[in-house]
KOLLUM-497217 format. One record per atom (N, C-alpha, C): residue in one letter; chain; atom name; y negated, z negated, x negated. Coordinates in pm, 1 decimal, decimal comma. Layout:
resn / chain / name / north / up / east
A / A / CA / Y / Z / X;
...
//
This chain:
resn / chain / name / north / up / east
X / A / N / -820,0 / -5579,0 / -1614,0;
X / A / CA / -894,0 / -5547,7 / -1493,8;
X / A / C / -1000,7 / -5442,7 / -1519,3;
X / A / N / -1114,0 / -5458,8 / -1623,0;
X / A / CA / -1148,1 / -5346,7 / -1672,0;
X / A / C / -1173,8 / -5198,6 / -1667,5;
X / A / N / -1007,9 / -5170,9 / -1660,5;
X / A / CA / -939,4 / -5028,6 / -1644,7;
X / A / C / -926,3 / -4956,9 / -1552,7;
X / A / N / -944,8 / -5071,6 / -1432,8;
X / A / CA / -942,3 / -5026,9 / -1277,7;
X / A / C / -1069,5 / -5077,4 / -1230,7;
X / A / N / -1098,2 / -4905,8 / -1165,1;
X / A / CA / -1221,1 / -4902,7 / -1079,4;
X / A / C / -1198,9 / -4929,5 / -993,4;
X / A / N / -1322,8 / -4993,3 / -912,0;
X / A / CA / -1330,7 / -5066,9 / -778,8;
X / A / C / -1242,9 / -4935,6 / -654,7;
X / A / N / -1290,1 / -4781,2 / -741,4;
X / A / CA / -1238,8 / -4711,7 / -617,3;
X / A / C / -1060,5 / -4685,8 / -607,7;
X / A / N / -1023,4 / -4704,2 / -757,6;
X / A / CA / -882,1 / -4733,6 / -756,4;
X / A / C / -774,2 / -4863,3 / -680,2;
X / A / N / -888,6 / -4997,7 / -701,0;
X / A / CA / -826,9 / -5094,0 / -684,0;
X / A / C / -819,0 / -5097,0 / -527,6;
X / A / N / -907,6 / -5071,4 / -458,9;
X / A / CA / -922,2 / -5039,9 / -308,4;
X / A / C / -770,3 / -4946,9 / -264,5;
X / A / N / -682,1 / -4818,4 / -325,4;
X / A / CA / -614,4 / -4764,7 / -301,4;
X / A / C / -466,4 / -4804,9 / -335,8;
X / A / N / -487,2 / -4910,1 / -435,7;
X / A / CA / -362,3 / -4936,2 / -456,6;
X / A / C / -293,6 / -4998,0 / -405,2;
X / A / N / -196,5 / -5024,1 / -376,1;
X / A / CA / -89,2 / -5113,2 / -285,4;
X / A / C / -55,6 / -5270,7 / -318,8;
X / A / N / -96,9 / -5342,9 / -216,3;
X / A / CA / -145,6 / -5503,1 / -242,1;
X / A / C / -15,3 / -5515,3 / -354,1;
X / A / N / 115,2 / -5473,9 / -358,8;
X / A / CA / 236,7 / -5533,9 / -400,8;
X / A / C / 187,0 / -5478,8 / -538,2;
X / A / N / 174,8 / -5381,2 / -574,8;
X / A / CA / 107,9 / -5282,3 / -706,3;
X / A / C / 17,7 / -5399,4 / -810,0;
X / A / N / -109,6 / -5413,6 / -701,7;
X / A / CA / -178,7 / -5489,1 / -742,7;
X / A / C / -142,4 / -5657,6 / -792,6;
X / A / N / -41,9 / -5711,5 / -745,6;
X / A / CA / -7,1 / -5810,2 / -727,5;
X / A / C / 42,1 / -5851,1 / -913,9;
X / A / N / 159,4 / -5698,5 / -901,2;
X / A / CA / 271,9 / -5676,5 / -1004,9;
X / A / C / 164,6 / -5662,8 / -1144,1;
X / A / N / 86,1 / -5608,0 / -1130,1;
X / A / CA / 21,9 / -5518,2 / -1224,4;
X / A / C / -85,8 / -5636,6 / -1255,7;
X / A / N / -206,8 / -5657,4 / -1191,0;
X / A / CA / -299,7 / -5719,5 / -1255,9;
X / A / C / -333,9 / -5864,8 / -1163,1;
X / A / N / -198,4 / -5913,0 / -1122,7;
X / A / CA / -218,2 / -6079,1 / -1063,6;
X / A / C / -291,7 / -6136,6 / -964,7;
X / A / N / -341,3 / -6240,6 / -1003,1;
X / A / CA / -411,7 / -6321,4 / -889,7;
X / A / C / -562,7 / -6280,6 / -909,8;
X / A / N / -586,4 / -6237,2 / -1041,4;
X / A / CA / -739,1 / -6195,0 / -1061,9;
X / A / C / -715,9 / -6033,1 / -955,8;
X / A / N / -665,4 / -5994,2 / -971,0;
X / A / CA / -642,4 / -5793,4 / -919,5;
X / A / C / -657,7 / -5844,6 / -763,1;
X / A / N / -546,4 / -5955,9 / -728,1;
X / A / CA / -590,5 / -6004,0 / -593,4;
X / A / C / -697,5 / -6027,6 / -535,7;
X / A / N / -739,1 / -6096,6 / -605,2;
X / A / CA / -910,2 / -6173,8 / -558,7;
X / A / C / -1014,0 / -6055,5 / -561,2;
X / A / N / -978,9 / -5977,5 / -706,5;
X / A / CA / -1130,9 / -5865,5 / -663,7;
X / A / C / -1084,8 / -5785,6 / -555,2;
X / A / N / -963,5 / -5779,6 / -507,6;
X / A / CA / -922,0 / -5643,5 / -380,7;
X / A / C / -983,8 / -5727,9 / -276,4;
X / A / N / -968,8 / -5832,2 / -276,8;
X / A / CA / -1048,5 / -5920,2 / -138,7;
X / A / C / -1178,2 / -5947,7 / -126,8;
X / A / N / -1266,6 / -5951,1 / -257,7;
X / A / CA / -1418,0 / -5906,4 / -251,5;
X / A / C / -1453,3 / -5752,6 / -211,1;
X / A / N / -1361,7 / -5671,3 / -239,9;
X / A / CA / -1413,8 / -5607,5 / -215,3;
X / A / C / -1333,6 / -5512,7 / -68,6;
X / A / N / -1296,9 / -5575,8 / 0,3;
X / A / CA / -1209,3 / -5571,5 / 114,1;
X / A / C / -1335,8 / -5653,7 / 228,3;
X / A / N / -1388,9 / -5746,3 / 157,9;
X / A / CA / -1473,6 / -5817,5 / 271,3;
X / A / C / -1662,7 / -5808,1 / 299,3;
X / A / N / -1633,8 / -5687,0 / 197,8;
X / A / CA / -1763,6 / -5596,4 / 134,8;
X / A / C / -1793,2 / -5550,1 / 296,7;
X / A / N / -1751,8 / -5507,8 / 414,3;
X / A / CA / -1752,7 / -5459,5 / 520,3;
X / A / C / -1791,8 / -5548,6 / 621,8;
X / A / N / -1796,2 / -5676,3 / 628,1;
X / A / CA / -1889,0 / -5766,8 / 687,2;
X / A / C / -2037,6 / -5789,9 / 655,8;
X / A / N / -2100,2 / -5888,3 / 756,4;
X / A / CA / -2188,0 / -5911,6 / 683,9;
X / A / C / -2221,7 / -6040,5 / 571,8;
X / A / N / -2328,5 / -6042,8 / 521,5;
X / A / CA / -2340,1 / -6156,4 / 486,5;
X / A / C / -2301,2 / -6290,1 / 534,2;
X / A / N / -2305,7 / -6333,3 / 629,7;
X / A / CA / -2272,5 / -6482,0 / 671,7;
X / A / C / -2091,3 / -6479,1 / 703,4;
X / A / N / -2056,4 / -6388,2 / 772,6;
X / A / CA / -1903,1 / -6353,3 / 739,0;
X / A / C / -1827,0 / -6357,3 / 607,3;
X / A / N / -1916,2 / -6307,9 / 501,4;
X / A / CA / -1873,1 / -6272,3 / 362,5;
X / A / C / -1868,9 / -6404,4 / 318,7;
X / A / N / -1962,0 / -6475,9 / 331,6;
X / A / CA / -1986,0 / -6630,9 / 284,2;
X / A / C / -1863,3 / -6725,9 / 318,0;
X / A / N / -1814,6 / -6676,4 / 481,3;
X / A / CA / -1730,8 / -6771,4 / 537,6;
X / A / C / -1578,0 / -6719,3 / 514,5;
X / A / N / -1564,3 / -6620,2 / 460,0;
X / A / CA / -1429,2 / -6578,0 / 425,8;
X / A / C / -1416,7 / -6596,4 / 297,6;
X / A / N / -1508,8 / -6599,1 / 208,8;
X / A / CA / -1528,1 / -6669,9 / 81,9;
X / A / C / -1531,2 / -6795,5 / 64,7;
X / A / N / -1535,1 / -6863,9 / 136,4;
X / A / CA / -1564,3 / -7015,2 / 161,9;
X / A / C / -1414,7 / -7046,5 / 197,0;
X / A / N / -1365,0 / -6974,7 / 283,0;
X / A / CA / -1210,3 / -7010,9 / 322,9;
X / A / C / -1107,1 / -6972,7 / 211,7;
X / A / N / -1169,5 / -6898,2 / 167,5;
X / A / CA / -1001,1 / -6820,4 / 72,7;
X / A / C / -1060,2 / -6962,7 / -40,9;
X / A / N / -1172,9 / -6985,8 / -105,6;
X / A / CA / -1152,3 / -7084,8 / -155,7;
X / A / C / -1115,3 / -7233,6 / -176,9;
X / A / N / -1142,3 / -7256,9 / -55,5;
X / A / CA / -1043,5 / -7352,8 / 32,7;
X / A / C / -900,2 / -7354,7 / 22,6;
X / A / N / -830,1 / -7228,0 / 59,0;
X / A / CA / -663,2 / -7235,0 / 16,1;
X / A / C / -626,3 / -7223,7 / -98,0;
X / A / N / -747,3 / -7195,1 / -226,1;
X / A / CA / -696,9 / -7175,1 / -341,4;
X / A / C / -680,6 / -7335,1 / -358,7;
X / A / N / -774,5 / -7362,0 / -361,7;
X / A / CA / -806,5 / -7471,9 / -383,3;
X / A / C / -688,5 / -7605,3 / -342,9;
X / A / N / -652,1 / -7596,2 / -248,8;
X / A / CA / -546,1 / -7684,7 / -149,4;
X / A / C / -407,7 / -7632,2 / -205,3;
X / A / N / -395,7 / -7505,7 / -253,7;
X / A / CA / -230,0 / -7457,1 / -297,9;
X / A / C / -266,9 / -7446,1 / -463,2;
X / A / N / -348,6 / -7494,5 / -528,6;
X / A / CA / -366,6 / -7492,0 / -638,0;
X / A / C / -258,0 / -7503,7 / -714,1;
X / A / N / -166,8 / -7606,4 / -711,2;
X / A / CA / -46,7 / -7689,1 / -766,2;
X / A / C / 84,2 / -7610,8 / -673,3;
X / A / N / 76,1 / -7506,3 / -586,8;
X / A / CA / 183,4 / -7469,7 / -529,9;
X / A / C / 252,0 / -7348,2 / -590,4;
X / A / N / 328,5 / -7266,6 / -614,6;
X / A / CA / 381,5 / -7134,2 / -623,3;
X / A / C / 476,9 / -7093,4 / -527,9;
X / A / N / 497,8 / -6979,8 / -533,3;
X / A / CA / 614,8 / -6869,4 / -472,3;
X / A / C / 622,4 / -6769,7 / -542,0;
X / A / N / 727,3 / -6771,7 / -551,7;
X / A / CA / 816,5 / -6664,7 / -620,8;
X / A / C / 737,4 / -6634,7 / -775,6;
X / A / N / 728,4 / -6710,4 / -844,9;
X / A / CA / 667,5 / -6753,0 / -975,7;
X / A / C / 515,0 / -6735,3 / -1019,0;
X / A / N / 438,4 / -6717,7 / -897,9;
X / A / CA / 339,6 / -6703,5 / -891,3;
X / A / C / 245,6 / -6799,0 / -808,6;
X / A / N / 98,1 / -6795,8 / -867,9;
X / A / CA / 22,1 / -6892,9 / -752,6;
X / A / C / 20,1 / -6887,5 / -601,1;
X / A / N / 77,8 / -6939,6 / -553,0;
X / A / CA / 100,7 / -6923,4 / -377,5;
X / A / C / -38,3 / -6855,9 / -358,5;
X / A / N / -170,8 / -6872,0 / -363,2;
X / A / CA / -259,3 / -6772,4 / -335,3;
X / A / C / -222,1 / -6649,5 / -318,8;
X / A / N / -156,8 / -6610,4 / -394,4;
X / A / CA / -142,1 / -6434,8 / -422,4;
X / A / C / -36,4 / -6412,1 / -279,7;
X / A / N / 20,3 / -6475,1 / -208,9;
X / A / CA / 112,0 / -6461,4 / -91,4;
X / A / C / 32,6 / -6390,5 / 19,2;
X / A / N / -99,2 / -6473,7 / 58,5;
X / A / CA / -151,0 / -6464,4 / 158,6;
X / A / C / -278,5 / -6337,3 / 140,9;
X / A / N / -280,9 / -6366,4 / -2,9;
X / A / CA / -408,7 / -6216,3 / -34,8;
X / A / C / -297,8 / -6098,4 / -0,8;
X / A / N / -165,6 / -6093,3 / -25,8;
X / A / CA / -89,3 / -5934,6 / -11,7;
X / A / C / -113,8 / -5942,2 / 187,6;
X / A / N / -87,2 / -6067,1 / 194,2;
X / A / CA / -62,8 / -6024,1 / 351,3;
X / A / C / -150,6 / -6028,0 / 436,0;
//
């Protein structure tokens, strides 16, 4: 993750990101995807995505943590 700057990771293509640097590449594209709200929004979309991690913890698709489904889409 490292290797990619925030202004790269913003351009790359959710499927890219997915392939390439996982459920972590996922999660920072969605911090910084929700960078455009405000604070109390940011809190509550943070509050929710951790919620489905949380609840699909034990789930997958297509050999991956079901999380990563709903961050591409």
């Amino acid at each position: 993750m490292s290797d990619v700057s925030d202004a790269q990771l913003k351009l790359m293509p959710l499927h890219t990101i997915s392939g390439v640097l996982g459920q972590a590449g996922l999660e920072a594209r969605f911090k910084l995807e929700i960078q455009s709200f405000d604070d109390e929004e940011q809190r509550l979309l943070f509050k929710a995505f951790e919620l489905a991690k949380h609840l699909h913890r034990d789930d997958s698709r297509q050999r991956e943590p079901h999380i990563c489904h709903p961050l591409r889409v």
